[in-house]
N, C-alpha and C positions, 0 to 999 in steps of 0.2 A: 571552556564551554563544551557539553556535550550534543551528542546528535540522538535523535532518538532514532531510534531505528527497530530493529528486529525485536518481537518481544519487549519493546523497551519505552523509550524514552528518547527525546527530540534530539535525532541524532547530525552530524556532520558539524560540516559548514565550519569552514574558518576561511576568514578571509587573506588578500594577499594578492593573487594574480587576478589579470584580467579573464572575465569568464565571456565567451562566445556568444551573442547575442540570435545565433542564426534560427530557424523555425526550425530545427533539424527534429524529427520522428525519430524518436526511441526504440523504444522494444517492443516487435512486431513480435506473434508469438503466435507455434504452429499449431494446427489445430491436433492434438494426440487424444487419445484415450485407450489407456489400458483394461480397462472393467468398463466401460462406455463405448455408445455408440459413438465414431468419426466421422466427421464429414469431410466427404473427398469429389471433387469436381471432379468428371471425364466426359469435359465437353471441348476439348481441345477443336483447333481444325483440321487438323490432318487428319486423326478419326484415332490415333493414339491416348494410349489412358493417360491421363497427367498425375496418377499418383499409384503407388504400388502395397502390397498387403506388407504385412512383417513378421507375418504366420501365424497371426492371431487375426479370425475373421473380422475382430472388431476392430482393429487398424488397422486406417488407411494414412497413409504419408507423400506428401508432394514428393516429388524424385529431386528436385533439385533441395530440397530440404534434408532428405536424405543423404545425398549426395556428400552434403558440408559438414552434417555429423559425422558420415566415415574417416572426414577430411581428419576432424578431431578427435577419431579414434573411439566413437563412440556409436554399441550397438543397440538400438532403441527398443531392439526382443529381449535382450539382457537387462535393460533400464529398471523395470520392474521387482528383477530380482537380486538387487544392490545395485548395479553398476552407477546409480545415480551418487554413490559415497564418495567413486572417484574424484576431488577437488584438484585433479593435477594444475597445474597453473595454466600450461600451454591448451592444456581442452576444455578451458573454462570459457563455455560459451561468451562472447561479449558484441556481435552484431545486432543490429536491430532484427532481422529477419531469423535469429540462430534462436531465440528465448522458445525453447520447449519444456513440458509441461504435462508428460501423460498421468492420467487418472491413476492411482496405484491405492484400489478399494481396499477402505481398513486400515491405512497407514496411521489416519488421524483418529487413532482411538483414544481413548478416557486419558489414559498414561501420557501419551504423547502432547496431547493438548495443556495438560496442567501441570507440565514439565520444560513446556516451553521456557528458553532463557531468554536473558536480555542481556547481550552483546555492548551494555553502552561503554563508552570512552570516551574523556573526559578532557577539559584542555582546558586552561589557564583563561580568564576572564580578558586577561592582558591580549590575546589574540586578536579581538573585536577595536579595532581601531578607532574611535569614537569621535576623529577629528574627519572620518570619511564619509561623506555624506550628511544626513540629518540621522543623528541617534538622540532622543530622549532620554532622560534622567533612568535609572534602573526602576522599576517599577515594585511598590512592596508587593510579598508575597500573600496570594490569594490561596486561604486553603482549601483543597479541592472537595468538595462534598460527594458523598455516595449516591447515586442515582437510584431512587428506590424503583425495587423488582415488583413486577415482573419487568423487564425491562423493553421485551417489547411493547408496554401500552407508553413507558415511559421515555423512550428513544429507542425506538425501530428501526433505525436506518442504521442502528451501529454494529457493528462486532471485533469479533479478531481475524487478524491475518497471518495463518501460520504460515510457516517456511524453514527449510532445511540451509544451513549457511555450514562452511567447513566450520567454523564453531562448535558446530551442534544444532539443536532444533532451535527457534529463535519464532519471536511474538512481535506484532504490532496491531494498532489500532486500525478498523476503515470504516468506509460510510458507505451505503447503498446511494445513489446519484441515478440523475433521471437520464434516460438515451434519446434524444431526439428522432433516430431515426425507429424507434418503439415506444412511443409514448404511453404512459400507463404500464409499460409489460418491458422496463429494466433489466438488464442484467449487469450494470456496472456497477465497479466497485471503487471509490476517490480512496488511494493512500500517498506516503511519504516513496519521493524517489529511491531512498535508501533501505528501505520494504523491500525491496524488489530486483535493484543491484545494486554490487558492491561499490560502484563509481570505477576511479580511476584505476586501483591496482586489483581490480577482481571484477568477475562475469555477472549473471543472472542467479540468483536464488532458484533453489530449486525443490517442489512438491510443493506450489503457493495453494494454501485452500482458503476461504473467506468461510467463517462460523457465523451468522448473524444470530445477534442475542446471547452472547456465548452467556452461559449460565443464568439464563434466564430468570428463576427464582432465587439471585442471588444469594446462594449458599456458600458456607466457607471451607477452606481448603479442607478441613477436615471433614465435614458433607461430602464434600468432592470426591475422595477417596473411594469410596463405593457407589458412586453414582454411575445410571448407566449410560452410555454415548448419547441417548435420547436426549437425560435432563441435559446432558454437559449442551449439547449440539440440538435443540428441540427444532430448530426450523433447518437441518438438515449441514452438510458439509458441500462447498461449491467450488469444486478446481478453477484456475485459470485457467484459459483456453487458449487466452493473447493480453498480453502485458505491454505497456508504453510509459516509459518515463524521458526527462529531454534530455538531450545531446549533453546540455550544459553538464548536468548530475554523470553521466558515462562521463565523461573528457575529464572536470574537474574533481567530483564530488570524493573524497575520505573521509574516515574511518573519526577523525577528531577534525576539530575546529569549525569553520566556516565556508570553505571552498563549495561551490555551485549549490551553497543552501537556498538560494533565493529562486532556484528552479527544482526547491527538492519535491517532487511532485509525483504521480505517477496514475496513470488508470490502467483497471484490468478488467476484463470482460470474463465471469466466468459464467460455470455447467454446472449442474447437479453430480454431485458422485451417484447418486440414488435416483430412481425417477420423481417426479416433482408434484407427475397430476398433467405434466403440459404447462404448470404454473410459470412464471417467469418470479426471478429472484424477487422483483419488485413489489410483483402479487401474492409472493410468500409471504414478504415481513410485511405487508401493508401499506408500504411508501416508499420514497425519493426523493432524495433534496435535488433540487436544480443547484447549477452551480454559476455563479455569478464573474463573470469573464472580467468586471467593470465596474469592480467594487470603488464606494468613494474613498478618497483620500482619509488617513490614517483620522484628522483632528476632527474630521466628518462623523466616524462610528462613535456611535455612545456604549456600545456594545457589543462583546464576542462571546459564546459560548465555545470549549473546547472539548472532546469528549475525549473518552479511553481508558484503556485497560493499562493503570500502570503497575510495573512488574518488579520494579529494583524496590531497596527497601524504602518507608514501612512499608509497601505496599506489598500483596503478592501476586499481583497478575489474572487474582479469580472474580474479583469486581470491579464494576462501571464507574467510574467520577467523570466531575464534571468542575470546569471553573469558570467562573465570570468576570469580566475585569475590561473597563473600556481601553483598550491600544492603546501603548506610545510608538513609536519608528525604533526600528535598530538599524544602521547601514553599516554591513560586513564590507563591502567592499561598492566605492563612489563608483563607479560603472556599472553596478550592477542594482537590479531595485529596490528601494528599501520594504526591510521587510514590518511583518506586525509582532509585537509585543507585548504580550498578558505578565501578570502578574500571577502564578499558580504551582502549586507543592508535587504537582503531580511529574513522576520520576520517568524509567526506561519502563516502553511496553507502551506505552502512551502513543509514542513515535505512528505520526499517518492516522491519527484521529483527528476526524473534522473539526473546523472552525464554521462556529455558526453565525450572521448577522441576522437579524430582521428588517429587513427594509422597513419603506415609508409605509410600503400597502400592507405594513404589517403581516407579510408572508416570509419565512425563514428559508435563506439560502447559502448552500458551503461557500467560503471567501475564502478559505487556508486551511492547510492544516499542519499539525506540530510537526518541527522538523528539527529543531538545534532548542538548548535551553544551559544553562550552568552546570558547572561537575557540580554542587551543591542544588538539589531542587527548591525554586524562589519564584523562577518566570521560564516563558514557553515565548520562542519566535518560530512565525510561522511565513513562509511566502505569499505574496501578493499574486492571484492570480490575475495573467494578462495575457497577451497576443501566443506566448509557446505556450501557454497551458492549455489556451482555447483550440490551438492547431492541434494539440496533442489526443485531445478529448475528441474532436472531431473525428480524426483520424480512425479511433476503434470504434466509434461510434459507424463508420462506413463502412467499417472494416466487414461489419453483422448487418448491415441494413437491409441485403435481399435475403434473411433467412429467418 
């Protein structure tokens, strides 16, 4: 079974041990900007700054944030110019509060973007335990179709999610999703927990930017080549600012199998690298799926759409598919929840692209998104969202609400 993940394809997940059911908050992420304005509180009580410059006017940094990077041997005025290549194991961020993320204007250019890899890794079918829990019969495969461009009239809410892994540069899919505490005026972004860290034996990815519509006019690799950041990125490039995935995916989650697939989940709130208008991400691409905390049981959906960008072959990473296919159950491990089940071709790169249902009122909202799938591409399982997903979401959602 593969995990899709970076650039890729539905990654992790094998099952095996028991995974921690607690509400535990993820990856809290500071607010940086290197080419961007920071936001930095100094409204302490004692009447001391609570955050300090780092010799560039435009960042500001909490001091105790600070603090824990020197811990890790890490200069945040240097970050900019390499030091973020550092993957030492011992300074590889992996707190919830340690996930930093400064702007570094121009990293994601044309090259970079359509260079992205895809890290997937693959594990044996035999992994998935099929006497644990409720798993459904294998589901045939659904081929995934092209999403005709432009694609933001055709799925707006979608893009890619770049990021830097000791690998290399590395891709996944995500979804624009609504904020409650900014209705109409979004800045969130739903991906795979494994987008965004490595799980168990590795920290936080690092330089996450969210492209929505990446290639809008779906052109191919060869278009691509000389096209300019505009066509590649036409509604702009959006750093993370703050990142949260659950406890389960840091504790359990690898590189292959099924281990903390069923919380492989993750939201990130980003910025503009460029100024916007004042726009918010939401009222850039046009929309926001709500996300459904309390989707019905598996036999309940007639139907899921999947979206993404997948990257391994045949695919190359430069255009949108999509697949359809009503859910079976797969349960990686009986204590832990089962998850959804498609049927679809679509490979690495895919990984942290939304699952869509339509409700009754006939309005469309994310339920999952791809996380683990076969070493041979056939079928995508995706997590159930419930109680950690919703604490999760909440959580960044508060995190921005007075700003």
């Amino acid at each position: 079974m593969r995990s899709i993940r970076p650039s890729f394809t539905a990654r992790r997940g094998r099952g095996g041990r028991r995974t921690s059911t607690s509400l535990t908050a993820v990856a809290l992420v500071s607010v940086l900007a290197l080419s961007a304005t920071a936001c930095a509180g100094d409204d302490n009580a004692d009447g001391k700054p609570s955050a300090v410059s780092t010799g560039d006017s435009k960042i500001t940094i909490p001091d105790d944030l600070k603090q824990r990077l020197k811990e890790h041997g890490i200069d945040v005025d240097k970050w900019k110019n390499g030091a973020w290549k550092n993957w030492n194991r011992d300074d590889w961020l992996r707190e919830a509060n340690d996930f930093i993320n400064p702007i570094i204007k121009g990293l994601w250019d044309p090259d970079r973007m359509r260079g992205a890899d895809d890290p997937d890794q693959g594990v044996d079918d035999n992994d998935i335990s099929g006497d644990q829990g409720v798993t459904d019969p294998t589901p045939q495969p659904v081929q995934a179709r092209a999403v005709t461009p432009p694609y933001h009239t055709s799925a707006a809410t979608s893009g890619k999610l770049l990021f830097d892994a000791p690998e290399g540069t590395m891709v996944c899919s995500a979804t624009v999703v609504t904020d409650p505490a900014h209705p109409g005026k979004s800045n969130l972004v739903w991906t795979a927990g494994h987008c965004v860290h490595a799980g168990k034996k590795g920290g936080w990815y690092r330089n996450l930017a969210f492209v929505p519509s990446y290639n809008d006019q779906g052109k191919s690799a060869a278009e691509l080549e000389n096209a300019s950041r505009s066509e590649i990125a036409p509604y702009g490039v959006w750093w993370a600012d703050a990142a949260k995935t659950s406890q389960q995916w840091i504790s359990k989650g690898g590189e292959t199998g099924g281990d903390g697939a069923s919380y492989d989940f993750a939201v990130i709130h980003v910025t503009p690298e460029q100024g916007s208008g004042g726009k918010s991400l939401e009222e850039t691409v046009g929309g926001a799926l709500p996300v459904n905390f309390d989707a019905p049981a598996v036999p309940q959906v007639k139907s899921i759409t999947a979206t993404g960008y997948p990257a391994a072959a045949p695919y190359d990473g430069q255009l949108l598919y999509q697949c359809q296919d009503k859910p079976g159950r797969l349960s990686i491990e009986q204590s832990d929840p089962t998850m959804y089940r498609i049927g679809c071709t679509m490979t690495g790169g895919s990984s942290g692209g939304g699952w869509v249902e339509t409700g009754a009122d006939g309005k469309p909202a994310l339920v999952s998104n791809t996380s683990i799938g076969p070493v041979r591409s056939g079928w995508l399982a995706g997590p159930r969202l419930g109680e950690v997903a919703k604490s999760l979401y909440e959580s960044v959602s508060k995190q921005f609400a007075g700003q």
